[in-house]
C-alpha positions in Angstrom: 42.6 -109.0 -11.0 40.7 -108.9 -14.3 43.5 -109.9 -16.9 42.1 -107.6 -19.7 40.6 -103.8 -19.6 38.7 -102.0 -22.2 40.8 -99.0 -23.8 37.9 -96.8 -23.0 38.5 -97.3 -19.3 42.2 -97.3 -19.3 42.2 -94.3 -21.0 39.6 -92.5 -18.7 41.9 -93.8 -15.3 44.9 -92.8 -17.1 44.0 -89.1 -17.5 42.4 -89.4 -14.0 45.3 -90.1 -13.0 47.4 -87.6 -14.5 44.7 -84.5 -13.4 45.3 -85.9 -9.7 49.1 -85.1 -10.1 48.7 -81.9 -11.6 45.9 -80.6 -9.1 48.3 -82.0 -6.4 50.9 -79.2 -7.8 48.3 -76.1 -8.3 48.2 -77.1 -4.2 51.3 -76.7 -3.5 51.9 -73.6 -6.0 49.0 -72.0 -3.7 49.9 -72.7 0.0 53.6 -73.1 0.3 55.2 -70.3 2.1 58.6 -69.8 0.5 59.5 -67.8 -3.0 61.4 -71.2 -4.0 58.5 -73.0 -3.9 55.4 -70.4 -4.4 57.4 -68.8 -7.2 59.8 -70.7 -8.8 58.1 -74.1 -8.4 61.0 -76.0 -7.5 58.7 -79.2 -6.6 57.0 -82.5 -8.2 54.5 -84.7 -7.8 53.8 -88.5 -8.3 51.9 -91.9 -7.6 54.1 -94.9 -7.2 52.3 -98.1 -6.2 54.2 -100.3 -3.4 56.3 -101.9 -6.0 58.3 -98.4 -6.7 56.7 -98.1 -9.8 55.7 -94.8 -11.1 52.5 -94.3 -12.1 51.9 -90.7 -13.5 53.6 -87.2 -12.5 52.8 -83.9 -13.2 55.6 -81.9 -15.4 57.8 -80.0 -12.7 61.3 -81.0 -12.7 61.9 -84.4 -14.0 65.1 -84.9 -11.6 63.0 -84.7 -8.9 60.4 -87.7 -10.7 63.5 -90.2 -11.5 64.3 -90.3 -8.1 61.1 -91.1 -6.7 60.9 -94.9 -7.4 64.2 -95.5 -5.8 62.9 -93.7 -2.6 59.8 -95.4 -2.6 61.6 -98.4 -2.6 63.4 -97.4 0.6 60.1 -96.7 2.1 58.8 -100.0 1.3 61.9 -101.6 2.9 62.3 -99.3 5.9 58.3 -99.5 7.3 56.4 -102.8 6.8 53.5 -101.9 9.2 52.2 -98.4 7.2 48.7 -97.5 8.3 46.0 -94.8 7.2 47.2 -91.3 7.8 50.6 -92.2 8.7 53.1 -89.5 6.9 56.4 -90.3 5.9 59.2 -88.3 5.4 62.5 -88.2 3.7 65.6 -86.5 2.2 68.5 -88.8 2.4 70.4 -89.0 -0.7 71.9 -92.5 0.2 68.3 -93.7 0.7 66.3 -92.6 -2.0 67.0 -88.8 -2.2 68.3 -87.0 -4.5 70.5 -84.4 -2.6 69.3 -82.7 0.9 67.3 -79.8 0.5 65.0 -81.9 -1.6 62.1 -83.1 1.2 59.6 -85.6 0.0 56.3 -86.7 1.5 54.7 -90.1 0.9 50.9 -90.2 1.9 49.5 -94.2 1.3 46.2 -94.8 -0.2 44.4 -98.1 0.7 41.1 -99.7 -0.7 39.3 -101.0 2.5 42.6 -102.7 4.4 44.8 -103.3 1.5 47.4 -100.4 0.9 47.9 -100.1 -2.8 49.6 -96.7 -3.9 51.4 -93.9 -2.6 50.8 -90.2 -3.5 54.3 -87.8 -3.1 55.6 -84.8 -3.1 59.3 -83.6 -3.2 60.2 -80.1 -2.8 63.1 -78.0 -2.2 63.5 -76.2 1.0 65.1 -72.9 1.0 67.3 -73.9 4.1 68.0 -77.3 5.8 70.7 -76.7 8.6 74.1 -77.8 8.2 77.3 -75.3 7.7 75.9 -72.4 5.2 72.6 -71.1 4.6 70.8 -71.8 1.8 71.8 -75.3 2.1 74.8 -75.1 -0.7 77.9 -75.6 0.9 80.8 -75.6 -1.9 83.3 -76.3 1.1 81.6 -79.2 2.2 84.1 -82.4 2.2 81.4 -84.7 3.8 77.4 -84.7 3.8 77.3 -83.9 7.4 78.2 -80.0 6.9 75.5 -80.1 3.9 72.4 -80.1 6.8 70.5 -82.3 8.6 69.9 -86.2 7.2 66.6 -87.5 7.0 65.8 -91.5 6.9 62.9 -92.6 6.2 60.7 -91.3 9.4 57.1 -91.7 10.4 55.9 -87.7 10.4 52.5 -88.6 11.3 51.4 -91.9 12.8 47.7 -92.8 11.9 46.6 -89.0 11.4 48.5 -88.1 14.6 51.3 -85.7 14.0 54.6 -86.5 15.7 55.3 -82.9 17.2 58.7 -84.1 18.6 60.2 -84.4 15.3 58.5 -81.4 13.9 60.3 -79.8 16.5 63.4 -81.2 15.9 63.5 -80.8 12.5 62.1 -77.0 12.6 65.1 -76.1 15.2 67.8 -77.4 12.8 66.5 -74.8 10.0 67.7 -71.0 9.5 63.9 -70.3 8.9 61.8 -72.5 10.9 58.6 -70.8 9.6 59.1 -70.8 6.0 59.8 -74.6 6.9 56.9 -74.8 8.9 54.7 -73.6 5.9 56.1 -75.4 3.2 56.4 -78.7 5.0 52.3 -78.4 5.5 51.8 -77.6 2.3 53.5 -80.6 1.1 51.6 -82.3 3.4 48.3 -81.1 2.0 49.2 -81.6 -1.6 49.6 -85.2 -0.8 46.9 -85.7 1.3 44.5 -84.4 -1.4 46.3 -86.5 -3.5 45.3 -89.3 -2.0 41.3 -88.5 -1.6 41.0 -87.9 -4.8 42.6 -91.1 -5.5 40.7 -92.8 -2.8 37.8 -91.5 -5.2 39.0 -93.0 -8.3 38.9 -96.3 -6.2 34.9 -95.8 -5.1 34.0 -95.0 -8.5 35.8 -97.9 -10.9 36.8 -100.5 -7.9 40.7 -100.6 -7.4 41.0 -103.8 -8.8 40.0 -102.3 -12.1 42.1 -99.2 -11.4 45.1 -101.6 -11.0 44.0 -103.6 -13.9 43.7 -99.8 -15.8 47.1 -98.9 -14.4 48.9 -102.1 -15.5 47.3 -101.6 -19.1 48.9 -98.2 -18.6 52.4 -99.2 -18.5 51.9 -102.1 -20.9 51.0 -99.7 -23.4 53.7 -96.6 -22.5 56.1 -99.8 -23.0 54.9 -101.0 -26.5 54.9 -97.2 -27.9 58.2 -96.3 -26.1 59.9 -99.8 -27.7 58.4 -98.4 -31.2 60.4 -95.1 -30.9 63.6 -96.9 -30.0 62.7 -99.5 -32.6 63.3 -97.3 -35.4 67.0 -96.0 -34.1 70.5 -97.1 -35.5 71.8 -100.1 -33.9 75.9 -99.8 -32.4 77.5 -98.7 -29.7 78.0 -95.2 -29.1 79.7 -92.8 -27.4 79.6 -89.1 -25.3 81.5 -87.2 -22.9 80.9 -84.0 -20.5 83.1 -81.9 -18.8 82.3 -80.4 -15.1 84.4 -77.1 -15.2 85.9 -78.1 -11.4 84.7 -79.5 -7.7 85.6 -76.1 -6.1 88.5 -78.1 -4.5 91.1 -77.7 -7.2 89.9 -80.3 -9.6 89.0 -79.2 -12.9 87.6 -80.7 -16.0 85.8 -84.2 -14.5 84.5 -86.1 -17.4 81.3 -87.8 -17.2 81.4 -90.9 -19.7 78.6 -92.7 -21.4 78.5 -95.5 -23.7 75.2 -96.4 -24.6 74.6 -99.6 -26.6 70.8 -99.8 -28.5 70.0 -102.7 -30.4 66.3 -103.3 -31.5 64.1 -102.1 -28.7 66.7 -102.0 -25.9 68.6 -99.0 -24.3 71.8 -99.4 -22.6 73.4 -96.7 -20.7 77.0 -97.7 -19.1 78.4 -94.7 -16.9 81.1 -96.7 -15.6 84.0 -94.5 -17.5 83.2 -91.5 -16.0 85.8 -90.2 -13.9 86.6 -91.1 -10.1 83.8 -88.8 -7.0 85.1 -85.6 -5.9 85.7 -85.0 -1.9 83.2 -81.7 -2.8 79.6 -81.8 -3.5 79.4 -82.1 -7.2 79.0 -86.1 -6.6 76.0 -87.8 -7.4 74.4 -90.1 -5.4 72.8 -92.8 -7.1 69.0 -92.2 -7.4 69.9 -89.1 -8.7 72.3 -90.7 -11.2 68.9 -92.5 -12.4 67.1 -89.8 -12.5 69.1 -88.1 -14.7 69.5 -91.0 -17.3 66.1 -91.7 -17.6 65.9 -87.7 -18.1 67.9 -88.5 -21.2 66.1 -91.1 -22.4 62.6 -89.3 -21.9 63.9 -86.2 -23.9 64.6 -88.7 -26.9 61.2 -90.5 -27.2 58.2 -88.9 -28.1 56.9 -86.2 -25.9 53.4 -87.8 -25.8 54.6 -90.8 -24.6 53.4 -90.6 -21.1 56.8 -90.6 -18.4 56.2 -93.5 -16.0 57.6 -96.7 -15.0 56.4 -98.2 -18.5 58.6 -96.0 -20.1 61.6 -96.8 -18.5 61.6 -101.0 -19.3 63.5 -100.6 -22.5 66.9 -99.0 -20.6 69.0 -100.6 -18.3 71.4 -98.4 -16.3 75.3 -99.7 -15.9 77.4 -97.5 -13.1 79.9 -97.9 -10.9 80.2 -96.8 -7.6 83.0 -94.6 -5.8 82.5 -92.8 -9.6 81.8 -89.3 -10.0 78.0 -90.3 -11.0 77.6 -92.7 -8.0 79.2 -91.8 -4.7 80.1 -93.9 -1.6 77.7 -93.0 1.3 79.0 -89.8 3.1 80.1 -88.0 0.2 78.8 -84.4 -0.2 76.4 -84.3 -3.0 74.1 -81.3 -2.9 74.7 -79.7 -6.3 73.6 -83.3 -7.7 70.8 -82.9 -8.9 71.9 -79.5 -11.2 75.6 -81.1 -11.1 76.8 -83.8 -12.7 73.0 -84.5 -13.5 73.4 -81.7 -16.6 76.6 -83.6 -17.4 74.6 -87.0 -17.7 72.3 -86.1 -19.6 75.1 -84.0 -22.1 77.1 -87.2 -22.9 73.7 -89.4 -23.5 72.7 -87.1 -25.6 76.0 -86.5 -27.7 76.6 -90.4 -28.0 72.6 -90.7 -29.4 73.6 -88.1 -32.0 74.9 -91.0 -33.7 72.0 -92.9 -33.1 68.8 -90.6 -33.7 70.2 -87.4 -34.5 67.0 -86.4 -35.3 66.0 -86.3 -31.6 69.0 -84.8 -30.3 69.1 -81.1 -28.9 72.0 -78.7 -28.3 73.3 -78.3 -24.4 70.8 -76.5 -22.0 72.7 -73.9 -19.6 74.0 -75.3 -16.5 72.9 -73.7 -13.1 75.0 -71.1 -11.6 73.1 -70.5 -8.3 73.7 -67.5 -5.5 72.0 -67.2 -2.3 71.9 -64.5 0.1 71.4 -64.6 3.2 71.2 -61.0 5.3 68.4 -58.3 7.6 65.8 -56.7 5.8 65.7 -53.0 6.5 62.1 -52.6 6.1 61.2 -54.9 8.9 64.1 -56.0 10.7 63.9 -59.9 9.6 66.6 -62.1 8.5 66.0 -63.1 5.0 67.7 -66.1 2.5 67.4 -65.3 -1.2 67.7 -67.9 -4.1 68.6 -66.6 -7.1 66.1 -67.9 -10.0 66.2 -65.1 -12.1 68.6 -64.9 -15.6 67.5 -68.4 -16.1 69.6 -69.4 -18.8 69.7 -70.7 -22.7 67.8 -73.8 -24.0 69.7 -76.2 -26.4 68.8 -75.9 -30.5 67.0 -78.8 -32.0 65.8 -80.0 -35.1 62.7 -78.3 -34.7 64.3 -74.7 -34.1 65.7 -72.4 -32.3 66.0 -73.2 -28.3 63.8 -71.4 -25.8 65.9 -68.0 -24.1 66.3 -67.9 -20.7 64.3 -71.2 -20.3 66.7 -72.9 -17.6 68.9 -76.1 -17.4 68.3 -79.7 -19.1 67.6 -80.9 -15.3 64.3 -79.2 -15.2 63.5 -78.1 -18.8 61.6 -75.2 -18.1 59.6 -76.6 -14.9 61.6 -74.1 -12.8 60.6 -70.3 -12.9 62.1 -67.4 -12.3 59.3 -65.8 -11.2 57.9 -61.9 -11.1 61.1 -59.6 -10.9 58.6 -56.8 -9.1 57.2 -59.6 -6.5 61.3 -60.1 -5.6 61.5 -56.7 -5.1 58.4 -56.1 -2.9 60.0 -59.6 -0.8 63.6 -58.8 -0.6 66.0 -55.6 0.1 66.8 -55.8 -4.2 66.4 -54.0 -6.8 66.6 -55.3 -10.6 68.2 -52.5 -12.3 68.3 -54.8 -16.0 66.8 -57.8 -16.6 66.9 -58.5 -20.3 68.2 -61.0 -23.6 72.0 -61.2 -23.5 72.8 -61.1 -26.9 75.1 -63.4 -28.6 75.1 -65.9 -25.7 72.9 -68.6 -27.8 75.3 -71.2 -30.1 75.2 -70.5 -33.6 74.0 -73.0 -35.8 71.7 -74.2 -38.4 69.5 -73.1 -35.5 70.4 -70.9 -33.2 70.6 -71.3 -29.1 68.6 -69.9 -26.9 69.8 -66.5 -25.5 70.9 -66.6 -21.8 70.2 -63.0 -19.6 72.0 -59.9 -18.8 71.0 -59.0 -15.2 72.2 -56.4 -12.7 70.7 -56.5 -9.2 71.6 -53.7 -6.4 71.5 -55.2 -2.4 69.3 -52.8 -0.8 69.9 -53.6 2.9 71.4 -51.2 5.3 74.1 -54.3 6.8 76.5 -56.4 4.8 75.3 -59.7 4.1 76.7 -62.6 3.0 76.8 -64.5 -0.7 77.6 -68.4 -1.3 77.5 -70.0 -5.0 76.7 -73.0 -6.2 76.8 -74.2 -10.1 79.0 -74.8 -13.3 79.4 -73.7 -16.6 81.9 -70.6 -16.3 84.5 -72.7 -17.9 82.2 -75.0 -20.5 79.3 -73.2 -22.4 76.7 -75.6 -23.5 77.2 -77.9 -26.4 76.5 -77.5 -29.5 75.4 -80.4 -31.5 75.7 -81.5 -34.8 78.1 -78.9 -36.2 76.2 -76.1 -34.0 78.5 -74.2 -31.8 78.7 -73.9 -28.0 76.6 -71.4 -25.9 78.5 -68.6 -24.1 79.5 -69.5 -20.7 78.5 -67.5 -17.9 80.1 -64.8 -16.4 78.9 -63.3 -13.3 81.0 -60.4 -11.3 80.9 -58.6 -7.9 80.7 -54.4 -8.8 81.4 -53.0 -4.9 82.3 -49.4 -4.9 86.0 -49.2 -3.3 87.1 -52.8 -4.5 88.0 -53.7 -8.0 85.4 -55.6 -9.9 85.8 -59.3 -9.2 84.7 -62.7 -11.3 82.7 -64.6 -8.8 83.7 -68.3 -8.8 81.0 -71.6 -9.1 81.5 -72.2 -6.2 82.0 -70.1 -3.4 81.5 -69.8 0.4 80.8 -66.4 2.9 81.3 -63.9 -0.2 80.5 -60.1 1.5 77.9 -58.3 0.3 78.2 -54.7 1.1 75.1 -52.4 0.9 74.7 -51.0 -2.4 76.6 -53.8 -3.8 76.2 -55.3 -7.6 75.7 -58.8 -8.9 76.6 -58.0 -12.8 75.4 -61.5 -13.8 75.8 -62.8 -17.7 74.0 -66.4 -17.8 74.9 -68.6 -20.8 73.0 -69.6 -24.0 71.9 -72.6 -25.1 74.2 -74.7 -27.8 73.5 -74.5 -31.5 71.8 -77.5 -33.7 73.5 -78.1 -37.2 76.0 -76.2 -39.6 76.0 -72.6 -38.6 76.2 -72.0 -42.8 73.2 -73.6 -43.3 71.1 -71.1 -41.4 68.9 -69.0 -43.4 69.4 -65.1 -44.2 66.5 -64.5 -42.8 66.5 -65.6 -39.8 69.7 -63.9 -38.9 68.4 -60.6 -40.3 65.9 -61.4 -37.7 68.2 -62.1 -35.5 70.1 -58.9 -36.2 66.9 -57.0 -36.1 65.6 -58.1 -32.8 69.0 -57.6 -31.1 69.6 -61.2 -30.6 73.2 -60.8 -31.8 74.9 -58.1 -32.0 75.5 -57.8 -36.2 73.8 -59.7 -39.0 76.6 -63.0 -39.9 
């Protein structure tokens, strides 16, 4: 391999590079079947090479991107004889996943006989067996009542799909054709990941690509070490709080310490508190996901987010922790839960460091999902609840974004057209709108969270499970800014007394005609509430962002 490349051509592969992943995800957005995927986007994309590096990503949800090296890497370990158009296919937390629902497709690309890259996709299913629909199960004490476990698996084997797995796979899912659908599209996304890779390859030669691409990283690494360079030195510290495990454990702490001298990062997780027996456990890609979340948030945001990026931290956990679970342990609410937690306490320890970079806390997901007949047509339907997104945290920049979502996907997940869930699903959004007040107050001011109400219009009850955090602890503030509201979601049901509905919850009815009053959280404040400006809380005031001018 040619030891030096000209910036003109490592500039020219690198955005080659990056248009591949983002085409790869207008693909999926435009052939998956299911409203979590085809409307809310709950998917990525990547190129890793064989090492488990990654190469580029498009901007979905980055706690779907942290994972991917460590899967790759379980790939790499598990199949040693990979061939052109073999598929393989994944969702094991234990081996690379980040929590169950979350498939990913690997598709490798090879130059003549040598296989040099892999092009992936994870996305969330809406359902993937196991004890509850919707794949959320709050009572789950082990990760075999959380659905069906995936190892690494050959899908296809040289362009020939393995129809026995299909099958298998399909008949352990509530809704074998949405799974069907969306499994395909994945499946194309990667594949045309990989010609258009292939491609790039005819065009420069791979060995300068792979020249191009280790410029790439060289260069993310010298620009990343920069940022970091010009930080405070010392050892700091953060904590976050996880209200409860659903099990009668409340208040887990999630500890970091994060040490930053010169260029290096850090992160030691190992104080954080003991796993749960429910699912809010992390396993541990998705522990590494969400630090290098953290530490991606920090840096500049036109530093590009691959494996170049990453070679100034060093991650320290322990397992049998609350952020790293022994194998076995329920972990489906990872990836939202502790994830949002890891990310809090890096981010409140570097306030010390660069507090110019730090935000206020993002709202933590507070999921439902209902699953029930459609009266229109007779069907069986499962809903996910993406609407009433909640607050983005403050930063030194400004107010946060409303209703932007959680620091685990920073805006990559949508809620999607309120009419569209309407036309899809027996529901009708009676409000859908700013909740005022919810946003931290501060020098600047939190993101608002959303006051929704949504009517089931079925003609049968049907049945409600929960999954999320952040009824008990609102976003933080940082900085002197103050928390976000917490959320607060109730059951109206004509003949029973308005109820609170719990984080997490299992087989909740849902009567027709029913309710969901739901109140999603703001985002924290950033700074001194007394040094905001009048003006901006008259504007505040005369938007109906709050409810008087302060």
């Amino acid at each position: 391999m040619s030891a030096k490349i000209d910036p003109i051509t490592r500039s020219v592969v690198q955005h080659r590079l990056s248009s591949i992943v983002k085409e790869m995800g207008e693909a999926m957005l435009r052939t998956s079947y299911s409203q979590i995927l085809n409307s809310s986007r709950d998917f990525s994309l990547a190129i890793c090479d064989t090492g488990g590096r990654l190469i580029a990503q498009a901007d979905h949800i980055p706690v779907h991107v942290g994972a991917l090296p460590w899967a790759t890497l379980a790939v790499e370990e598990r199949f040693k004889d990979v061939a052109p158009g073999d598929v393989i296919l994944l969702n094991d937390p234990y081996q690379g996943g980040s929590h169950l629902p979350d498939l990913t497709a690997f598709v490798p690309v090879f130059d003549g006989g040598k296989r040099l890259l892999w092009t992936i996709v994870r996305a969330h299913q809406s359902d993937i067996g196991g004890a509850t629909h919707g794949a959320y199960n709050p009572a789950a004490t082990e990760i075999y009542q959380e659905g069906i476990r995936i190892p690494p698996i050959k899908l296809y084997e040289a362009g020939k799909p393995r129809e026995d797995l299909l099958d298998l796979l399909a008949l352990n899912i509530r809704n074998p054709r949405e799974f069907r659908g969306d499994l395909a599209a994945m499946l194309g996304a990667a594949h045309l990941g990989e010609r258009r890779v292939s491609k790039l390859f005819n065009e420069f030669g791979a060995e300068t690509v792979e020249a191009a691409i280790e410029a790439i990283l060289d260069a993310t690494e010298q620009q990343t070490r920069a940022v970091v360079s010009s930080w405070k030195d010392g050892v700091f510290y953060g904590e976050a709080l996880l209200d409860d495990d659903g099990h009668g454990r409340t208040d887990i702490k999630i500890a970091a310490k994060v040490t930053k001298k010169g260029s290096d990062i850090e992160v030691d997780l190992t104080g954080s508190d003991p796993q749960s027996t429910s699912f809010v456990n992390s396993s541990h890609a998705n522990m590494q996901a969400a630090v290098a979340m953290a530490f991606a948030y920090l840096i500049d945001a036109d530093i590009p987010k691959n494996t170049g990026a990453l070679r100034p931290l060093k991650v320290v956990a322990k397992q049998g922790t609350i952020v790293w679970a022994d194998p076995g342990r329920p972990v489906t609410l990872c990836t939202s839960h502790p994830s949002n937690e890891i990310v809090e306490a890096i981010i409140k320890a570097m306030s010390a460091s660069c507090p110019d970079r730090v935000m206020g806390g993002w709202g933590r997901r507070f999921r439902i999902a209902i699953q029930g007949e459609d009266p229109r047509n007779g069907r069986n339907f499962i809903w996910h609840m993406f609407q009433a997104r909640p607050g983005g945290g403050a930063s030194p920049g400004g107010d946060g974004y409303s209703s932007i979502g959680e620091w685990h996907s920073v805006g990559g997940l949508k809620f999607g057209s309120i009419e569209v869930a309407e036309v899809r699903f027996p529901l009708h959004f009676r409000q859908h709108e700013f909740r005022p007040d919810s946003g931290g107050d501060g020098q600047h001011r939190g993101g608002l969270g959303v006051a929704l109400d949504m009517v089931l219009e079925t003609q049968k009850p049907a049945k409600g499970n929960t999954a999320g955090d952040g009824a008990r602890h609102g976003p933080c503030g940082m900085l002197g800014g103050k928390d976000g509201e917490p959320h607060l979601y109730r059951l109206l049901s004509e003949g029973r007394e308005p109820r609170v509905l719990k984080t997490k919850e299992v087989g909740i009815e849902l009567r027709p005609g029913d309710c969901l009053e739901i109140r999603s959280s703001g985002g924290g404040g950033w700074g001194p509430p007394e040094k905001r400006s009048a003006e901006a809380r008259k504007r505040d005031a005369a938007q109906g962002l709050v409810s008087k001018a302060v």
